[in-house]
Backbone as a printed PyTorch tensor [residue, N CA C, xyz], in Angstrom:
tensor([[[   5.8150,   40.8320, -144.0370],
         [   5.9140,   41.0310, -145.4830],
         [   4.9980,   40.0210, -146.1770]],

        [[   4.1080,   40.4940, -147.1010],
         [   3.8510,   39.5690, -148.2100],
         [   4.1840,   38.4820, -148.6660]],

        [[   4.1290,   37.2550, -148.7430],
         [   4.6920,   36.0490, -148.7360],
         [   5.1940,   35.6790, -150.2670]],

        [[   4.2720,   36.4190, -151.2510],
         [   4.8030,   36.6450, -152.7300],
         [   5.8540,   37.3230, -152.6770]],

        [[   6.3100,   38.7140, -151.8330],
         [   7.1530,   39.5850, -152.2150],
         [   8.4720,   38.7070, -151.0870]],

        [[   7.9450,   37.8300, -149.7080],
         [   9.0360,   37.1140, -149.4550],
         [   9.8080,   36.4710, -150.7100]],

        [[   8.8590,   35.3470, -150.8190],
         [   9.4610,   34.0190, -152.1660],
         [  10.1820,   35.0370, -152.4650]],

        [[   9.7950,   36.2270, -153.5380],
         [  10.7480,   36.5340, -154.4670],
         [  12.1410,   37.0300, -153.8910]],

        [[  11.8950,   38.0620, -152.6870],
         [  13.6640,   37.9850, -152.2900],
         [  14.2830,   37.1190, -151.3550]],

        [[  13.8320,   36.2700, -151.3970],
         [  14.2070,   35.0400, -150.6570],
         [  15.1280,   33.9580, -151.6820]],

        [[  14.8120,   34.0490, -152.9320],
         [  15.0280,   33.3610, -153.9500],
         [  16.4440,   33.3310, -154.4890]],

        [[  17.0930,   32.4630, -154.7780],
         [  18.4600,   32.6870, -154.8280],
         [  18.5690,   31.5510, -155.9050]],

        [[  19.8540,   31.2000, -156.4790],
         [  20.6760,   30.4110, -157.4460],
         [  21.5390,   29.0740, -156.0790]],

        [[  20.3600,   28.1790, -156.2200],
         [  21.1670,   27.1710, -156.0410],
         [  22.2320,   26.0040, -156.7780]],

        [[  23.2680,   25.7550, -156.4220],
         [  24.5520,   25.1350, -157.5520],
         [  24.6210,   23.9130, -156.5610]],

        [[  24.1540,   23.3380, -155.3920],
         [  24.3720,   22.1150, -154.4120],
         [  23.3560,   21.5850, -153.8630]],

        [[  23.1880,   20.3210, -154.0580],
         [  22.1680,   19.7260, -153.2690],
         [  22.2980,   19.0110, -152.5140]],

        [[  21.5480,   17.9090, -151.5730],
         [  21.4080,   16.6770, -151.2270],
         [  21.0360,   15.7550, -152.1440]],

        [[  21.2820,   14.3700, -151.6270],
         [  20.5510,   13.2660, -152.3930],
         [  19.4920,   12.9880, -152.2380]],

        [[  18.4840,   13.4480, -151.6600],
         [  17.2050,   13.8630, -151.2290],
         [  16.4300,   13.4260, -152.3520]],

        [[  15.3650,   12.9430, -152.9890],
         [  15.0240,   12.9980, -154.0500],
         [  13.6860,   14.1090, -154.1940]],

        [[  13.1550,   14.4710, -155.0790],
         [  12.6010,   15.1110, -155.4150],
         [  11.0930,   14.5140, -155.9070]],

        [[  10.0210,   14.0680, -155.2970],
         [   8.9890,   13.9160, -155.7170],
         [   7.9400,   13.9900, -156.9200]],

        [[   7.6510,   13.2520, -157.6610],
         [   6.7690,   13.3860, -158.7530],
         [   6.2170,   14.6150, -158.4880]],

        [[   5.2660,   14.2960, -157.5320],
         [   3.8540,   15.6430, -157.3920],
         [   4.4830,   17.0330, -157.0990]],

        [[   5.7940,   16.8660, -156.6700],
         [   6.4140,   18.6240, -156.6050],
         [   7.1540,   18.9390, -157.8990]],

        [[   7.4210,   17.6300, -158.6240],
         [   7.6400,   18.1580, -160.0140],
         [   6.8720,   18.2210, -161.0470]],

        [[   5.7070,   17.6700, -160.4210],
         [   4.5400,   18.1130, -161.4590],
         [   4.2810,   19.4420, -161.3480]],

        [[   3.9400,   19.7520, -159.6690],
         [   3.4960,   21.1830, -159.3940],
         [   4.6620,   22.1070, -160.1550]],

        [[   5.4470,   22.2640, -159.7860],
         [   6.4070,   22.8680, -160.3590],
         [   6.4700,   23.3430, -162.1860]],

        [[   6.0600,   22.1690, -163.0630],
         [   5.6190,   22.2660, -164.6710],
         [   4.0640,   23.1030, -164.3480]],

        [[   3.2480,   22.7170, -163.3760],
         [   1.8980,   23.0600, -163.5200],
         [   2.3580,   25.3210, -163.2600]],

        [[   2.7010,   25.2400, -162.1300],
         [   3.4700,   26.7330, -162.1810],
         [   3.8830,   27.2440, -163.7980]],

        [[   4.9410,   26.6290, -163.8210],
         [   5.3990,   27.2620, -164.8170],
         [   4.5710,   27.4520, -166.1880]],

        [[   3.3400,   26.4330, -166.4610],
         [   2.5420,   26.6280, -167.3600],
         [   1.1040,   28.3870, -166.9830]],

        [[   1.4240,   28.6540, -165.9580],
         [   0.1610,   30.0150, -164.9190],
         [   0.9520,   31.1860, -165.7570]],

        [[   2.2080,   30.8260, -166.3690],
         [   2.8180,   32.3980, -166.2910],
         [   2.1860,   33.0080, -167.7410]],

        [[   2.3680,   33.7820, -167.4560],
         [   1.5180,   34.7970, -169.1520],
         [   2.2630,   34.6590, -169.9700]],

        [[   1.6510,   34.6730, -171.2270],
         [   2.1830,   34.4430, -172.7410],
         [   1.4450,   34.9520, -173.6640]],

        [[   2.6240,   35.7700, -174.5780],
         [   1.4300,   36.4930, -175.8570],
         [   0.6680,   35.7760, -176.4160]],

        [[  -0.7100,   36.4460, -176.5190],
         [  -1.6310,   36.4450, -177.2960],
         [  -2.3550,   34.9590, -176.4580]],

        [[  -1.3380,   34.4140, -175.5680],
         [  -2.2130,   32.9330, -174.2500],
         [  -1.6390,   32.0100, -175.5630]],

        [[  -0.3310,   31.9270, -176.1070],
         [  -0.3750,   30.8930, -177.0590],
         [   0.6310,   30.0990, -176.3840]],

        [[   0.5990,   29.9140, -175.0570],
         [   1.5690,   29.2800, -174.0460],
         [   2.5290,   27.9140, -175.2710]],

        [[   3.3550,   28.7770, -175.6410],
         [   4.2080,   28.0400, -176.7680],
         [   5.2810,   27.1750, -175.6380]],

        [[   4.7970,   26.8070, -174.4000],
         [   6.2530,   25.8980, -173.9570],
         [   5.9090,   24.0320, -173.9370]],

        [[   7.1010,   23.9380, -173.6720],
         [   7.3200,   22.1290, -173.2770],
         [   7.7200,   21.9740, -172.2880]],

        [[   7.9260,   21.2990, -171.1110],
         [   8.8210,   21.2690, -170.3240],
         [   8.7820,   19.1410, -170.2980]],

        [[  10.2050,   19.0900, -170.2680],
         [  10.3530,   17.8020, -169.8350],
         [  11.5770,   17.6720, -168.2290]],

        [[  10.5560,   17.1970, -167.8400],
         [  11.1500,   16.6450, -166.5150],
         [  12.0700,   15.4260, -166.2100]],

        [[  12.9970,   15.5160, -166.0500],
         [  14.2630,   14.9560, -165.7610],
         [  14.5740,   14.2650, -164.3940]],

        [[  14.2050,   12.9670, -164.0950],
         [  14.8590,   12.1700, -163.0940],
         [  15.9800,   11.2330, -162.9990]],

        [[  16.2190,   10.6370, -164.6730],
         [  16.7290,    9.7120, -165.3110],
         [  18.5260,   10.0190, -164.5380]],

        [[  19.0090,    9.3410, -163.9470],
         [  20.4820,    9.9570, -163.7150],
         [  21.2960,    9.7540, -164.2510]],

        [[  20.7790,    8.8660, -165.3740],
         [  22.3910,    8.4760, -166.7430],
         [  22.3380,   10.0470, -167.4490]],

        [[  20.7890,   10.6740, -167.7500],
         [  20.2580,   11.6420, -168.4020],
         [  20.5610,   12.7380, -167.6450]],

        [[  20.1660,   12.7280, -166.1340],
         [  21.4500,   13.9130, -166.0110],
         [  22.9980,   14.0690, -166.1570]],

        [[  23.0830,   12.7910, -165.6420],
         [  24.7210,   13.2980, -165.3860],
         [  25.2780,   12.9570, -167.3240]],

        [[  24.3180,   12.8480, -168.5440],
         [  24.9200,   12.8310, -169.5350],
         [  25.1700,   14.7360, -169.8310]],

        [[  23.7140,   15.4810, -169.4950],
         [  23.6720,   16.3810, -169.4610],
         [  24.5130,   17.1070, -168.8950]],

        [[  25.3210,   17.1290, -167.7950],
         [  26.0240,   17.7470, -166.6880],
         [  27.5950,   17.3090, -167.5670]],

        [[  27.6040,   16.5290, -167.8870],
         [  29.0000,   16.1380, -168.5440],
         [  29.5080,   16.8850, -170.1520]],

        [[  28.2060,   17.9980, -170.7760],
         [  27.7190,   17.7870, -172.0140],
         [  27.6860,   19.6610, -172.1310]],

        [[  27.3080,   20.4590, -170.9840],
         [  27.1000,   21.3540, -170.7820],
         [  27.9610,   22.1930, -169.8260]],

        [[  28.7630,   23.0920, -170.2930],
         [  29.5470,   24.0910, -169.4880],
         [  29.0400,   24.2820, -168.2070]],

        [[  28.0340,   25.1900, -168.0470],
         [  28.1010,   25.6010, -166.9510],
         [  27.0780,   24.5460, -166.3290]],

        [[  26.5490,   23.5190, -166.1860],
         [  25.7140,   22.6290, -165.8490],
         [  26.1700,   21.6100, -164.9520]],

        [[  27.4820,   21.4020, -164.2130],
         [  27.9660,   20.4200, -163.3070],
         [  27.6180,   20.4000, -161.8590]],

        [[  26.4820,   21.4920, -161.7260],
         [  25.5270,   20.8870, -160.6120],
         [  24.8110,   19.6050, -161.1580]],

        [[  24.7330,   19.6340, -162.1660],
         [  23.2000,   18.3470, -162.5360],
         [  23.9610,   17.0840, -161.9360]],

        [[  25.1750,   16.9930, -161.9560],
         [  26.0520,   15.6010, -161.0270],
         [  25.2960,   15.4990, -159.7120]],

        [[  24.9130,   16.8430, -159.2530],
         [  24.1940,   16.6560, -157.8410],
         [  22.7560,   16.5570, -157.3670]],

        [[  22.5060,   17.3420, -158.6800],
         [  21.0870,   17.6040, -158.4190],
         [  20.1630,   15.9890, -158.9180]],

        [[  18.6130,   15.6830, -157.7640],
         [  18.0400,   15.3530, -158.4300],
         [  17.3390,   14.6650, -159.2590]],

        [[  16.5860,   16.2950, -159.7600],
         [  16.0260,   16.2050, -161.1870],
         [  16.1570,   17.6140, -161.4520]],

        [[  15.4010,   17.5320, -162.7560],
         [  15.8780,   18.9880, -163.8930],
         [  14.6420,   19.5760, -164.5390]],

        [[  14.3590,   20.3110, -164.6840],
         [  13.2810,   20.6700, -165.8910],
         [  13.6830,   21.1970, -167.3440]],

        [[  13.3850,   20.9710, -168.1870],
         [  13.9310,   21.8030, -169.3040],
         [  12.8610,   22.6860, -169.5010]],

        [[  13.1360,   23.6570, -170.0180],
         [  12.2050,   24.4870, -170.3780],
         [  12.3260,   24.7340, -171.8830]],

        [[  11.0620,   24.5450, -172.5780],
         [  11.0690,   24.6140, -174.1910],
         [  10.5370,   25.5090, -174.7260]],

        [[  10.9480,   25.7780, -175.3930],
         [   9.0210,   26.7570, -176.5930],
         [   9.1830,   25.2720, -177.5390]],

        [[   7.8670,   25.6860, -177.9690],
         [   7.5320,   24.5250, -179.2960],
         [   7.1800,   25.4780, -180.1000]],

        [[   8.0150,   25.5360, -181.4450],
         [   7.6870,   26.6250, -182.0650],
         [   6.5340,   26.1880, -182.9860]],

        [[   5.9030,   25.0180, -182.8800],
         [   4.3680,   24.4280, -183.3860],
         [   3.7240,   25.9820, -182.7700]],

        [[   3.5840,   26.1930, -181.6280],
         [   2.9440,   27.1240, -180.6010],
         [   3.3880,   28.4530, -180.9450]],

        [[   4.2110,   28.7700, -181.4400],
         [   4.9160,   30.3200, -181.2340],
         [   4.0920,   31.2980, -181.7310]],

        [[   3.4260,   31.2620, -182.9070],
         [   2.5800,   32.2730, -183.5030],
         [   2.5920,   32.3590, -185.0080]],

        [[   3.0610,   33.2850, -185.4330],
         [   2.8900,   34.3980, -186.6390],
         [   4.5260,   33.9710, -186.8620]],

        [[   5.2750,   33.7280, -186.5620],
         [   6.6880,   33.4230, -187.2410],
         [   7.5760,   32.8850, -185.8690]],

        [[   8.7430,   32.1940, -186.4180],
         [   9.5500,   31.0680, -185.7710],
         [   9.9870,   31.5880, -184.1880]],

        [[  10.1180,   33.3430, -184.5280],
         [  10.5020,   34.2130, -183.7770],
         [   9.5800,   34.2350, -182.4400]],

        [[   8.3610,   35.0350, -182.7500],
         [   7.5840,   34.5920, -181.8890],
         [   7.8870,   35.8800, -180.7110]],

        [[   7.1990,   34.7780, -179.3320],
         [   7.8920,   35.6650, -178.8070],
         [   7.7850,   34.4030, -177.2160]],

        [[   8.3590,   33.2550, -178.3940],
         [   8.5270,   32.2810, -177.5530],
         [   9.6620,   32.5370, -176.1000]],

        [[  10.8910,   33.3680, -176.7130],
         [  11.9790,   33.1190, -175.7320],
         [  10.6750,   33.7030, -174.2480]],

        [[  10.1710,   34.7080, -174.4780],
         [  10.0270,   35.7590, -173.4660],
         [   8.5040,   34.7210, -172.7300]],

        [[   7.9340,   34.6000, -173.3750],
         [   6.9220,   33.1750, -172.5500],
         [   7.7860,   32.5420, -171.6680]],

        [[   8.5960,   31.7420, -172.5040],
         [   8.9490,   30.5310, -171.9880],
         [  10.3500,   31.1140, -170.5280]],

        [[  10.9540,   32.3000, -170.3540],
         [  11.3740,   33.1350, -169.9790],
         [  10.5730,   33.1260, -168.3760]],

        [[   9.1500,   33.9450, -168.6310],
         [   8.5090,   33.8480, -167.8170],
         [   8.3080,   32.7370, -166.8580]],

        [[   7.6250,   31.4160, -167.7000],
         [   7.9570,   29.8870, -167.4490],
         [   8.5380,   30.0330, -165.9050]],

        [[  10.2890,   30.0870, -166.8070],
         [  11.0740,   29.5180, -165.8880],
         [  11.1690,   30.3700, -164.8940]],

        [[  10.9160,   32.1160, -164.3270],
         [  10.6870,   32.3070, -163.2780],
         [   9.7640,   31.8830, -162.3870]],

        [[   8.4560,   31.5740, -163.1310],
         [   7.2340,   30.8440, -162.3420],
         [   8.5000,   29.7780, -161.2640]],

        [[   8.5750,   28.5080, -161.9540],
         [   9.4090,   27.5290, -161.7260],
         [  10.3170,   28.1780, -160.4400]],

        [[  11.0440,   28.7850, -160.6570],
         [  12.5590,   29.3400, -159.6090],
         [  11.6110,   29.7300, -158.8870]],

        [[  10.4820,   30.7960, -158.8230],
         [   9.8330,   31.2050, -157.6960],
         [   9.3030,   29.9740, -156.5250]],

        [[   8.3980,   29.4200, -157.4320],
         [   7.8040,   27.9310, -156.4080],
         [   8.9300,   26.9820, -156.1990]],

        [[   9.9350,   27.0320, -156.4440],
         [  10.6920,   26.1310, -156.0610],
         [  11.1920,   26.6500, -154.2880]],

        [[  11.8600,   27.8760, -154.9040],
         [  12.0970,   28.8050, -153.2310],
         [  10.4460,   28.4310, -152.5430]],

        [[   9.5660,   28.6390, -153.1060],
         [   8.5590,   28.3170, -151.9370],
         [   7.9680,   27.2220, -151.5060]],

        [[   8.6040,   26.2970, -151.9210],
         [   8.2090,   25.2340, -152.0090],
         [   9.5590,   24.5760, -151.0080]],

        [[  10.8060,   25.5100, -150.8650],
         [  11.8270,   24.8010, -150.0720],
         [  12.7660,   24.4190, -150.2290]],

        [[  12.7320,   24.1270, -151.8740],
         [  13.4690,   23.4100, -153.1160],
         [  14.7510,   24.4590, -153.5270]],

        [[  15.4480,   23.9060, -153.8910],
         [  16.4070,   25.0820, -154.4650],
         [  17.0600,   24.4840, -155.9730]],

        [[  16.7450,   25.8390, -156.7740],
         [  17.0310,   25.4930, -158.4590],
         [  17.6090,   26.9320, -158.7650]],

        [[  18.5400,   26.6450, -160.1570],
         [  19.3200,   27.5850, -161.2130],
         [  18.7810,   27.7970, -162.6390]],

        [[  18.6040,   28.8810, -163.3510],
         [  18.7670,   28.3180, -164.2210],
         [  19.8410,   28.3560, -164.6860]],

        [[  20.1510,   27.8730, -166.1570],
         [  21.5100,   27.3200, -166.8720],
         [  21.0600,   27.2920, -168.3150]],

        [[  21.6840,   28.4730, -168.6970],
         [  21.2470,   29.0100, -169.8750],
         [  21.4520,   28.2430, -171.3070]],

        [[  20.4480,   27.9400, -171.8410],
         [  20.5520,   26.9780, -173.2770],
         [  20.7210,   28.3970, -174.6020]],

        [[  19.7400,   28.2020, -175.3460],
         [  19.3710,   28.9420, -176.0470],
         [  19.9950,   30.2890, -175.6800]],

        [[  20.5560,   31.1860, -176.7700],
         [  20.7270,   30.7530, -178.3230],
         [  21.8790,   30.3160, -178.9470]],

        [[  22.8500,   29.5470, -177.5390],
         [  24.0590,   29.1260, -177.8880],
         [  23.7490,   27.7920, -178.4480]],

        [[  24.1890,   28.0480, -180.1250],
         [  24.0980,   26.4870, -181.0960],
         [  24.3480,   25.0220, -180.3800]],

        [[  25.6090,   25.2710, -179.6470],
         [  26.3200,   23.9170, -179.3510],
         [  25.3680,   23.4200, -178.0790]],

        [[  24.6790,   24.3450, -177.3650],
         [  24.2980,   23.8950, -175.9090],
         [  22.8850,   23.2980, -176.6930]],

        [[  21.9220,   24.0050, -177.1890],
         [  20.7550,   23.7050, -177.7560],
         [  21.2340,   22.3110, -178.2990]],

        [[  22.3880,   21.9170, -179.7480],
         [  22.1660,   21.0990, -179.9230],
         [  22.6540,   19.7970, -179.2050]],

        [[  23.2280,   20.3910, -177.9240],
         [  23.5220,   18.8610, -176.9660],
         [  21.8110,   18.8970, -176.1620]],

        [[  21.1580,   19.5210, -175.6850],
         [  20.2350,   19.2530, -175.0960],
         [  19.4470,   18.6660, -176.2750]],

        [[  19.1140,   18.9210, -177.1560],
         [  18.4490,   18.2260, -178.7110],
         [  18.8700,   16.7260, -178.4030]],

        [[  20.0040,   16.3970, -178.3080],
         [  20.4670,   15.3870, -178.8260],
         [  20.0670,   14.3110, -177.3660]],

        [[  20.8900,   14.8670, -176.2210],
         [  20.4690,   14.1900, -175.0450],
         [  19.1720,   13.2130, -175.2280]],

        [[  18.3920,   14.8260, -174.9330],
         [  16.8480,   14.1620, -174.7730],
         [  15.9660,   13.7940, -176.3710]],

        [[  16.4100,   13.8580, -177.5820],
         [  15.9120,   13.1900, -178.5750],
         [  14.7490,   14.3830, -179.0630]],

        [[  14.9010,   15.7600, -178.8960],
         [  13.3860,   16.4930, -178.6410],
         [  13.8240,   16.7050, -180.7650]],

        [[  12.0360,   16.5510, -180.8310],
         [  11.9730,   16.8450, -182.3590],
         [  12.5390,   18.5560, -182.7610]],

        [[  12.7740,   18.5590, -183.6850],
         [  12.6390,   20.0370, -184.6100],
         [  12.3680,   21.2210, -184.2060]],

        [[  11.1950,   20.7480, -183.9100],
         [  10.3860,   22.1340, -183.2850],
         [   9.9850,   22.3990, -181.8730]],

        [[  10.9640,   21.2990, -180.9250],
         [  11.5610,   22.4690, -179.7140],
         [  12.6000,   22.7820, -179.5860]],

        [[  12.9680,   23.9640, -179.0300],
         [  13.7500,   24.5710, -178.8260],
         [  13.7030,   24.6430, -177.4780]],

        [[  15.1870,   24.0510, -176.7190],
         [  15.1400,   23.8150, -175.5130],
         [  16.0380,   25.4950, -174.6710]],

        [[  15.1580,   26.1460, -174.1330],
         [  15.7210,   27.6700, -173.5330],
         [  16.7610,   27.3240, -172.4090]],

        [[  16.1930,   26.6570, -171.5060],
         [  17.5520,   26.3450, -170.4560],
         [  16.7100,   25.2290, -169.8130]],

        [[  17.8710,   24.3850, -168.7780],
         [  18.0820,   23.4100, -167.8250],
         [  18.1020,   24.2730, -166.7970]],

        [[  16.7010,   23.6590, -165.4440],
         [  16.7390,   24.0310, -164.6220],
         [  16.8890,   22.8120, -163.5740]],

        [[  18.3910,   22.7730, -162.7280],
         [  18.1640,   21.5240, -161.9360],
         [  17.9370,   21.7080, -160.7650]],

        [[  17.1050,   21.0120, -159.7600],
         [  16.1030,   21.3240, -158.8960],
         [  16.6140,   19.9590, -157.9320]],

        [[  16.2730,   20.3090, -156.4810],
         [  16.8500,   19.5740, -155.7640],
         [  16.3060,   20.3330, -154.3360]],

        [[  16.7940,   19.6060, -153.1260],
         [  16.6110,   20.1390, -151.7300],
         [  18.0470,   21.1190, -151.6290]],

        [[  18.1380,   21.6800, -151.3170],
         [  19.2600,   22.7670, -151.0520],
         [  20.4440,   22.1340, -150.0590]],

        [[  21.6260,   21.5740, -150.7330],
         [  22.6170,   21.0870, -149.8310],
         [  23.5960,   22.8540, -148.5390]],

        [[  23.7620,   23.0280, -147.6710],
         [  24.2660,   24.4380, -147.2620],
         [  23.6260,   25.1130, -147.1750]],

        [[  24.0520,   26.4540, -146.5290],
         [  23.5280,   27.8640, -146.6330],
         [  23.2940,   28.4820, -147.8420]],

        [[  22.2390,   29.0800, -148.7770],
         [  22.6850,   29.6750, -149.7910],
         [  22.0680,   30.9040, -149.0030]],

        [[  21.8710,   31.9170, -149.5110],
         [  22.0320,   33.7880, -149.2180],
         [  21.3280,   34.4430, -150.2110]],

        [[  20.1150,   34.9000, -150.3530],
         [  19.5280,   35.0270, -151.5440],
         [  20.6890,   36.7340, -151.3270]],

        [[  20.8520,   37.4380, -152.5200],
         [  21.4120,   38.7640, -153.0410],
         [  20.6750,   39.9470, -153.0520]],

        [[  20.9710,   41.2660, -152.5080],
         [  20.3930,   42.0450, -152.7250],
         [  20.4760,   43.0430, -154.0090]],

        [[  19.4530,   42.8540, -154.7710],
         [  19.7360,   43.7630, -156.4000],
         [  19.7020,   44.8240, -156.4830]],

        [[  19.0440,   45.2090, -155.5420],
         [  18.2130,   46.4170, -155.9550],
         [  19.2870,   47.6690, -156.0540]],

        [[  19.3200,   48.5530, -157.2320],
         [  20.4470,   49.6420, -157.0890],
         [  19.7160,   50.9310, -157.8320]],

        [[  19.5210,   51.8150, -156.8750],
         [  18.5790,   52.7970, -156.9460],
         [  18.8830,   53.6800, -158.1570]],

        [[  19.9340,   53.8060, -159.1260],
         [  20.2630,   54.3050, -160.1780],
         [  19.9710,   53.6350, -161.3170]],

        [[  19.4480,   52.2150, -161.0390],
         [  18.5560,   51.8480, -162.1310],
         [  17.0640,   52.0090, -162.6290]],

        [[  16.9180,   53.2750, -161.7200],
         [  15.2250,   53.7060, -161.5710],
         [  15.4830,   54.8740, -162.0930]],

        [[  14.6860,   55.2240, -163.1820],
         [  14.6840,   56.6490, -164.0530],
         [  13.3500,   56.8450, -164.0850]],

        [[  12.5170,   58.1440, -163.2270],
         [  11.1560,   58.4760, -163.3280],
         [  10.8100,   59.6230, -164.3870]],

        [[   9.8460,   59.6100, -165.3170],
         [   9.0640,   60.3960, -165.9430],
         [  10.4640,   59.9260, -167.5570]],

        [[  11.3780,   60.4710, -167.5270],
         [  12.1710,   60.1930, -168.5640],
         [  13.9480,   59.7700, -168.3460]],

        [[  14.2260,   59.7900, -168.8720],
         [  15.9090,   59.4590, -168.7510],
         [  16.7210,   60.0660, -168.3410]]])
């Protein structure tokens, strides 16, 4: 098989890690990925801040519902739009860039060995404004989700999706 079409069903939601740490240069690569993915009009409206700090995760993990892997994981990426970047109005079509982003990210992470979730921010008020607040981000980002990234503690099992009644050819 194709090693692109491996990564992708190979790819799964990791929630456990090791204490393993996670390398600068694979978390650079990892932002550098996630900046390749397409965006309207190329107005690559994202931010990403990278997360090693462990008061800063585990403030995050303590701060965020579904986020109590970040106790384990790590480091994290956030994924942003900057709506400086978005376009023609606030709207944009930042979510769906920055969207993209973070599959780049989940993909190279599985290929890279790494295992990450995301953990949905945006457009829940309270989560946005604890990640705001955490990391100090000005106005005009808008933080989409926390992705925490780590070596894969266990077995995880990537899922099979595929369900042939979600394929409608020529019309409905």
């Amino acid at each position: 098989m194709n090693n692109c079409l491996k990564t992708i069903f190979n790819r799964k939601s990791v929630r456990s890690f090791t204490s393993h740490d996670v390398s600068i240069e694979l978390l650079e690569e990892l932002a550098r990925v996630g900046m390749a993915a397409p965006s309207a009009r190329n107005l690559q409206p994202w931010a990403f801040v990278i997360i090693t700090n462990r008061s800063t995760l585990d403030a995050l993990a303590e701060r965020l519902p579904y986020a109590k892997m970040l106790f384990d994981a790590p480091a994290a990426i956030v994924v942003c739009g900057d709506l400086s970047k978005a376009g023609d109005s606030p709207e944009g079509y930042w979510v769906q860039d920055c969207s993209a982003a973070t599959q780049n990210i989940l993909l190279a992470a599985e290929a890279l060995g790494l295992g990450a979730v995301w953990t949905g921010v945006h457009p829940r008020t309270d989560r946005v404004t604890t990640v705001k607040d955490v990391l100090k981000l000005p106005d005009n980002i808008i933080p989409l989700n926390v992705i925490p990234i780590g070596y894969p503690k266990g077995e995880h099992q990537p899922k099979n999706k595929f369900k042939a009644e979600n394929i409608h050819w020529q019309k409905w």
